[in-house]
C-alpha positions in Angstrom: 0.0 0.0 0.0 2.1 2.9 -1.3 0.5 5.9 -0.9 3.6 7.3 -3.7 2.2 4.8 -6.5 -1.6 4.6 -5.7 -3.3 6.3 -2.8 -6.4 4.1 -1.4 -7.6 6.0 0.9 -7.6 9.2 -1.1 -9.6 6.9 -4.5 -11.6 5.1 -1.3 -13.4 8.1 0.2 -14.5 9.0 -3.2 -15.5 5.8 -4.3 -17.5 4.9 -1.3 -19.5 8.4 -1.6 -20.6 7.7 -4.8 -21.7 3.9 -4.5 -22.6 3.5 -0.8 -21.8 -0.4 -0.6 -22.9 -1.9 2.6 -19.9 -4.7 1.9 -16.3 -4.2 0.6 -14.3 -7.0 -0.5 -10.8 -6.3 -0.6 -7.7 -8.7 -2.2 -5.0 -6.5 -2.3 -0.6 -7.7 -1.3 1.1 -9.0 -4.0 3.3 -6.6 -5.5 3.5 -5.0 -1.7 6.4 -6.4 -1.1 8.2 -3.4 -1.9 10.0 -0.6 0.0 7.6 2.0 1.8 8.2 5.9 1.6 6.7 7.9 4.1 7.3 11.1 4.0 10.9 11.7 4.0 12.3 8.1 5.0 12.2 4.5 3.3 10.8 1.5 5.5 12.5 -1.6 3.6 9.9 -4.7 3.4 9.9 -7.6 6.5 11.1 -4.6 8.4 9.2 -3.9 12.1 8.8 0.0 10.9 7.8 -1.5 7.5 5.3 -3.8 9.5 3.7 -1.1 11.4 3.1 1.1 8.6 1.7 -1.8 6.3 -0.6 -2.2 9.7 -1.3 1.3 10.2 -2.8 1.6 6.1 -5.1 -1.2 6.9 -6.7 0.2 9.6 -6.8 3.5 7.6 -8.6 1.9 5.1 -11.1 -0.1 7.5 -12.1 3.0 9.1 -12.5 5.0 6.1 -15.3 1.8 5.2 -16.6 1.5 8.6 -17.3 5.8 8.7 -19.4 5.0 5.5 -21.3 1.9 7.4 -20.0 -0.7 5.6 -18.3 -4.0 6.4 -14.8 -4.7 4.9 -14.0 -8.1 3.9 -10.6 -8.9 3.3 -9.5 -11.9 1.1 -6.2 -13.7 1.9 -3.8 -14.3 -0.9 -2.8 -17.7 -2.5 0.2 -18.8 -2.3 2.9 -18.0 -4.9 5.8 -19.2 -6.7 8.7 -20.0 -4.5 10.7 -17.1 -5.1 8.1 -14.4 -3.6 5.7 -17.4 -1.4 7.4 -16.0 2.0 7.0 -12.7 1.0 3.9 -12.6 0.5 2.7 -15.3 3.6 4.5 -12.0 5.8 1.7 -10.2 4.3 -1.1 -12.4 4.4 -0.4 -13.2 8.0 -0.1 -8.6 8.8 -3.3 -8.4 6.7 -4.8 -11.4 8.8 -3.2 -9.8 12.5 -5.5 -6.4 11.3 -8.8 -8.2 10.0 -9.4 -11.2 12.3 -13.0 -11.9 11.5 -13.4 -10.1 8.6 -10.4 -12.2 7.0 -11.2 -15.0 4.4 -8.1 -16.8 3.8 -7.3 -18.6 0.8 -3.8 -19.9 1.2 -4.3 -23.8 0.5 -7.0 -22.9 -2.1 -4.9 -24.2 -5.2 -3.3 -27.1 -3.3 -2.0 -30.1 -5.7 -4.3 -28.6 -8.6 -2.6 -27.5 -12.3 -4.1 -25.2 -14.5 -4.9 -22.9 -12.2 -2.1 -20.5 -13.0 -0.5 -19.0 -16.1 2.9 -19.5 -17.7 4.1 -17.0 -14.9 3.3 -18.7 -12.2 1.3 -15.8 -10.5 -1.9 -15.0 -12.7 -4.6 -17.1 -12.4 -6.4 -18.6 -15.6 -9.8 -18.6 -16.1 -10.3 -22.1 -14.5 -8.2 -20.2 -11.6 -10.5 -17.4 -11.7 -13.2 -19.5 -11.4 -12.3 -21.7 -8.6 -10.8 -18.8 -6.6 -14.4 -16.5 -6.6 -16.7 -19.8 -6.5 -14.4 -19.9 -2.9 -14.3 -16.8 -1.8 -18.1 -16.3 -2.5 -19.2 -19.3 -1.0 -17.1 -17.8 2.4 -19.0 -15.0 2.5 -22.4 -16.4 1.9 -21.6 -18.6 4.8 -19.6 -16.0 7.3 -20.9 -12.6 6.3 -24.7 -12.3 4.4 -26.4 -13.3 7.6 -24.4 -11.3 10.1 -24.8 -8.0 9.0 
């Protein structure tokens, strides 16, 4: 969540003004394993600054939802290639620590399936797609339509 490449709260507020959702879903983390500028200074990733800040955006965001009534939903991320998997489980996990309840994780989603992913090994195909939002719906038909 750098607010120097794309400012959510900022686009957030004016979104939620002009469709007044009573539910958010939010799936956001993959390319955030980056370096964070804040003001002045540079927080590298997996740092505890970094952490905090990463933490404190979150709850930014939340209240911005919850000052317009409506509930966020936040969807885990699946798990990735090798090369950035523990980067972004770090992630999942702080987004996780923030949400509690209103967390859906999808971690072990894709586990021992093919075809799910394309050539890159991070976008999803449209069987991926698919199976990802037939999950993540079914999650919050089951935790979230009757509780609010």
């Amino acid at each position: 969540m750098r607010k120097d490449y794309y400012d959510w709260a900022e686009h957030l507020n004016v979104l939620m003004n002009k469709y007044h959702p009573t539910q958010v879903i939010i799936c956001i983390g993959t390319n955030d394993n980056q370096s964070i500028k804040d003001g002045k200074r540079i927080y590298n990733f997996g740092t505890k600054e970094w952490d905090n800040i990463y933490k404190a955006r979150m709850i930014e965001i939340n209240n911005i939802f919850l000052r317009h009534n409506a509930v966020p939903i936040w969807i885990g991320m699946l798990q990735m290639p090798q090369k950035i998997n523990y980067d972004i489980q770090h992630i999942k996990n702080l987004i996780h620590i923030v949400n509690g309840n209103n967390f859906i994780d999808t971690w072990t989603v894709f586990s021992g399936m093919s075809s799910v992913r394309t050539s890159d090994g991070v976008h999803l195909t449209t069987k991926g797609n698919k199976i990802f939002a037939n999950y993540v719906s079914a999650q919050i038909e089951r935790r979230f339509i009757d509780a609010y």
